[in-house]
C-alpha positions as CSV (number, residue, x, y, z in Angstrom):
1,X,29.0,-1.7,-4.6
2,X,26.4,0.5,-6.2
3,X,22.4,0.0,-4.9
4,X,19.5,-0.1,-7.1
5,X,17.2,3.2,-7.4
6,X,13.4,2.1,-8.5
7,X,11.7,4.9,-10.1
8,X,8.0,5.1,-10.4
9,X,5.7,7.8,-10.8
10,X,1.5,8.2,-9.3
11,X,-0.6,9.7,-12.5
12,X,-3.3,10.8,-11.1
13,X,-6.7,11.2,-13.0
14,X,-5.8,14.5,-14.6
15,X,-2.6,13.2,-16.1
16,X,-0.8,15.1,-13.5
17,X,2.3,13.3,-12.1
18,X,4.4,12.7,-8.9
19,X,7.6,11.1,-9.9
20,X,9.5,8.9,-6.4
21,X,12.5,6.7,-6.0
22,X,13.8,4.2,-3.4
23,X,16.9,3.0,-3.2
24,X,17.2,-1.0,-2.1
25,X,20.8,-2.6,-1.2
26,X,22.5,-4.9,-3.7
27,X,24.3,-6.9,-2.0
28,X,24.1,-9.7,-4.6
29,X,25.4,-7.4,-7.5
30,X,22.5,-8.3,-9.4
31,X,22.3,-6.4,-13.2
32,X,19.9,-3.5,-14.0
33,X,18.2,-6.1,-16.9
34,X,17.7,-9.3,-15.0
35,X,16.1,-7.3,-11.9
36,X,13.9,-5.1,-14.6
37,X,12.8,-8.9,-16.5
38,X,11.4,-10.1,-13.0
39,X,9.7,-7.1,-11.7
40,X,8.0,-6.4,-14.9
41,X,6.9,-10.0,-14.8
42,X,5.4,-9.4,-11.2
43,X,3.5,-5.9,-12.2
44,X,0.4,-5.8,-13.3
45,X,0.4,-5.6,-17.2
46,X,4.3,-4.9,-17.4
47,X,3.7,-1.6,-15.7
48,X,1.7,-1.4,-12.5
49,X,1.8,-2.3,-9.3
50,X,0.2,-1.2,-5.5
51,X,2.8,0.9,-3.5
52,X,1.2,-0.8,0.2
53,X,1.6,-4.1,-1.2
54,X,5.1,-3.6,-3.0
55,X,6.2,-1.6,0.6
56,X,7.2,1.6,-1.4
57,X,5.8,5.0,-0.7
58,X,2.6,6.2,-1.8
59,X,2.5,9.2,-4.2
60,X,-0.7,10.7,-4.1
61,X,-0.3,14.5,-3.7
62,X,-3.0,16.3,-4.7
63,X,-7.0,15.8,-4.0
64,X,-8.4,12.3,-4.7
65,X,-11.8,12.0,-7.0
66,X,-13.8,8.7,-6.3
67,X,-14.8,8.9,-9.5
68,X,-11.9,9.3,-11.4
69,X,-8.5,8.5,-9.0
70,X,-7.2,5.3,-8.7
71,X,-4.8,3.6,-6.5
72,X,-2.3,2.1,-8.6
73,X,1.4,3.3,-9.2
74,X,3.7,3.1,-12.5
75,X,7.0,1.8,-13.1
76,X,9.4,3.7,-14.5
77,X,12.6,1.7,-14.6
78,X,16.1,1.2,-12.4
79,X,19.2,2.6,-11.8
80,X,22.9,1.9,-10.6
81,X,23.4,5.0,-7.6
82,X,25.5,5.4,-5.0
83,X,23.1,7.0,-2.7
84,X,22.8,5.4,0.6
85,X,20.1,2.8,0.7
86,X,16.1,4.0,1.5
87,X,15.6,0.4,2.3
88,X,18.4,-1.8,3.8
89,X,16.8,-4.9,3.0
90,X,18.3,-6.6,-0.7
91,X,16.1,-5.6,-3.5
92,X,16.7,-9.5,-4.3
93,X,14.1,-11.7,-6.5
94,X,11.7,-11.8,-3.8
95,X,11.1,-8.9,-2.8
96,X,8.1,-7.8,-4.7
97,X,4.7,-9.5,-4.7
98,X,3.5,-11.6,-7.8
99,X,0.2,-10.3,-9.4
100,X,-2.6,-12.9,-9.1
């Protein structure tokens, strides 16, 4: 039964990035498309989301600038892996928050 990897990247204010990935059971076989239709509708503007609140690692590598930085991670897409799951908990429908 293959997990689910999330990719997502940190660009900081520079344009530099820092690419991650977790890897969430599947336990419920769910497909690459409906999982990517429901957590683009729960990021902010199809693309962004907090890592605290989403419970994901946090990215930021190099210096942070008040001024410029921000806090906000991007999402990249998902993937079928057989790597051993980061997070044993079901990526499942309700795992990510909604945006408000």
């Amino acid at each position: 039964m293959p997990n689910i990897k999330f990719n997502y990247l940190y660009r900081d204010a520079g344009n530099y990035k820092t690419y991650g990935s977790v890897v969430f059971a599947n336990p419920q076989h769910y497909s690459l498309a409906e999982l990517e239709n429901v957590i683009r509708a729960k990021l902010i503007y199809g693309t962004w989301f907090y890592a605290h609140q989403w419970g994901v690692p946090d990215l930021h590598t190099h210096p942070w600038d008040n001024e410029l930085d921000h806090t906000f991670h991007e999402f990249e897409g998902l993937e079928f892996t057989d790597e051993k799951a980061d997070i044993h908990e079901s990526i499942g429908f309700v795992r990510f928050p909604s945006v408000s």
